[in-house]
C-alpha positions as CSV (number, residue, x, y, z in Angstrom):
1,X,85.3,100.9,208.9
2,X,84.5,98.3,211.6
3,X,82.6,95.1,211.1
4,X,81.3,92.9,213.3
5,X,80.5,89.2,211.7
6,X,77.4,87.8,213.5
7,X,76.9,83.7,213.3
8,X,73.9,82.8,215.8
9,X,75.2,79.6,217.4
10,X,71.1,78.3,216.7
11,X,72.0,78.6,213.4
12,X,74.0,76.4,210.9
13,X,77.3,77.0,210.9
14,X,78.5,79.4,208.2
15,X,81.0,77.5,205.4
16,X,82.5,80.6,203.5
17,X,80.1,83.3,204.4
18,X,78.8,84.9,207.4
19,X,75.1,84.7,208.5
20,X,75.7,88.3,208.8
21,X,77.5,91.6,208.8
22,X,77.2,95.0,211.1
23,X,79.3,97.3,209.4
24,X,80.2,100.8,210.3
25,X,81.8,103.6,208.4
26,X,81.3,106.7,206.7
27,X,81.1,105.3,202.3
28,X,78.9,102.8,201.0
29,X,80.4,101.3,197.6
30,X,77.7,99.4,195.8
31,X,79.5,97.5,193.6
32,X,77.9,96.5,190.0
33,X,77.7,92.6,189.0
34,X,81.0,91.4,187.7
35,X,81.9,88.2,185.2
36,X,84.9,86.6,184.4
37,X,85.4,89.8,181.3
38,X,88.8,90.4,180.3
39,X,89.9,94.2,179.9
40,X,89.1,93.2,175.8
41,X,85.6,92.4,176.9
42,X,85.5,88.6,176.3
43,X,85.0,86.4,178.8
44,X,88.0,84.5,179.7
45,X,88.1,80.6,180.8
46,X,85.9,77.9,180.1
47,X,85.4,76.3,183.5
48,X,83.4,77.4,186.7
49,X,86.7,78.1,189.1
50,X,88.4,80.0,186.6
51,X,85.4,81.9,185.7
52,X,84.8,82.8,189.8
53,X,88.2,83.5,189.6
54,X,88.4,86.4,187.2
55,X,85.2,87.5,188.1
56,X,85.8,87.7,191.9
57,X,89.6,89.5,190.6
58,X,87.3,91.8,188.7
59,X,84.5,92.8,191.5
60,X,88.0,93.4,193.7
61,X,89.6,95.8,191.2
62,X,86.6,97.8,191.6
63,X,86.5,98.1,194.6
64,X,90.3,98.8,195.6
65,X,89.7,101.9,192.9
66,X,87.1,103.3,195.0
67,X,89.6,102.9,197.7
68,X,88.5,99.5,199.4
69,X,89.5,96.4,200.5
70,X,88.2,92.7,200.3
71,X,88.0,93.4,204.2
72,X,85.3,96.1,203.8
73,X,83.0,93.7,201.7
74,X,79.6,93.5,203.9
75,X,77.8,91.8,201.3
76,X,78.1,89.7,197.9
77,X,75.6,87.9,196.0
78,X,76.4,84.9,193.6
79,X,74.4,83.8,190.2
80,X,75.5,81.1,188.8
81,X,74.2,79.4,185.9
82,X,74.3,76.1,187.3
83,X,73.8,75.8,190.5
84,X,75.0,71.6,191.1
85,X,78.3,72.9,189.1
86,X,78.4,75.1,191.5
87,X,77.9,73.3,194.6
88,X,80.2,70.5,193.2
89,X,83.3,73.3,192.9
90,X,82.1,74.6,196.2
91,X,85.9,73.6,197.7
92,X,88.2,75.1,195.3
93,X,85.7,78.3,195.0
94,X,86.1,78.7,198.8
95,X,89.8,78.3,198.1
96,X,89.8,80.7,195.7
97,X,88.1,82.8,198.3
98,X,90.6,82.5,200.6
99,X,93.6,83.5,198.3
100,X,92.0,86.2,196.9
101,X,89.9,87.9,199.3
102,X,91.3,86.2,202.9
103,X,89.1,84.7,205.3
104,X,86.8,88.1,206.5
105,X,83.6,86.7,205.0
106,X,80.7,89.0,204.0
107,X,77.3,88.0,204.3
108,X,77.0,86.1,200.6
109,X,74.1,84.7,198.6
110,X,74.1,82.0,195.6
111,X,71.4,82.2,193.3
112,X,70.7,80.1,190.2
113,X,69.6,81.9,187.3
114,X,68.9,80.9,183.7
115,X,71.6,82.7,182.0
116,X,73.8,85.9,182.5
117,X,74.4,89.4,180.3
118,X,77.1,87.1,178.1
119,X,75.9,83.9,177.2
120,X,79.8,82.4,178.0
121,X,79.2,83.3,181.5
122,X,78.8,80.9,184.5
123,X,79.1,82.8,187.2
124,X,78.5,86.7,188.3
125,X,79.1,88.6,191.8
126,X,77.7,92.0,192.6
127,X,77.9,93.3,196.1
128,X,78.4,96.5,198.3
129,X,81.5,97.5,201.1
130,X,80.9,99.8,203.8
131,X,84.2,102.2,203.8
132,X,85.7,104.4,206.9
């Protein structure tokens, strides 16, 4: 796959995500929303970061099983339950980012919503990766 991360200079720039992504290849892995579950099925950690954490761990794992990379993401979307929370951690979730994932930003979203599948849950990430 190649990608091609586009930042307008007329637009803001990008902190953590790219305004967008080309991507080429030959597999599309749409990747279903992920929270901080454990492999029991309990969400794990009390706090935000921790939560992103796991959750970003666990949207990984699926996609290195159907053969990817945290280089192939094009796209992610964040919901968060809380929105200044979020914003607040926005530092250590970029570092978190960064460890986990590396620096190859997909095009991302953050979205409040009211609450997620488990009421525990702070934060979900769904996305999609574009594979050669």
């Amino acid at each position: 796959m190649t990608t091609e991360r586009v930042n307008p200079p007329e637009l803001s720039p990008p902190t953590g995500f790219s305004h967008a992504v080309v991507a080429a290849g030959s597999r599309v892995v749409f990747l279903a929303g992920q929270t901080a579950l454990d492999g029991d099925g309990k969400i794990a950690g009390d706090a935000l970061p921790e939560q992103f954490g796991t959750a970003l761990g666990n949207l990984l794992a699926a996609l290195r099983a159907a053969g990817g990379t945290p280089a192939d993401l094009a796209r992610v979307t964040v919901y968060a339950t809380d929105i200044v929370a979020y914003r607040q951690c926005a530092g250590e979730l970029g570092r978190i980012w960064r460890d986990v994932a590396g620096r190859d930003y997909p095009a991302m979203a953050v979205v409040q919503v009211v609450r997620l599948w488990d009421e525990q849950a702070l934060v979900e990430l769904d996305g999609f990766a574009v594979l050669p």
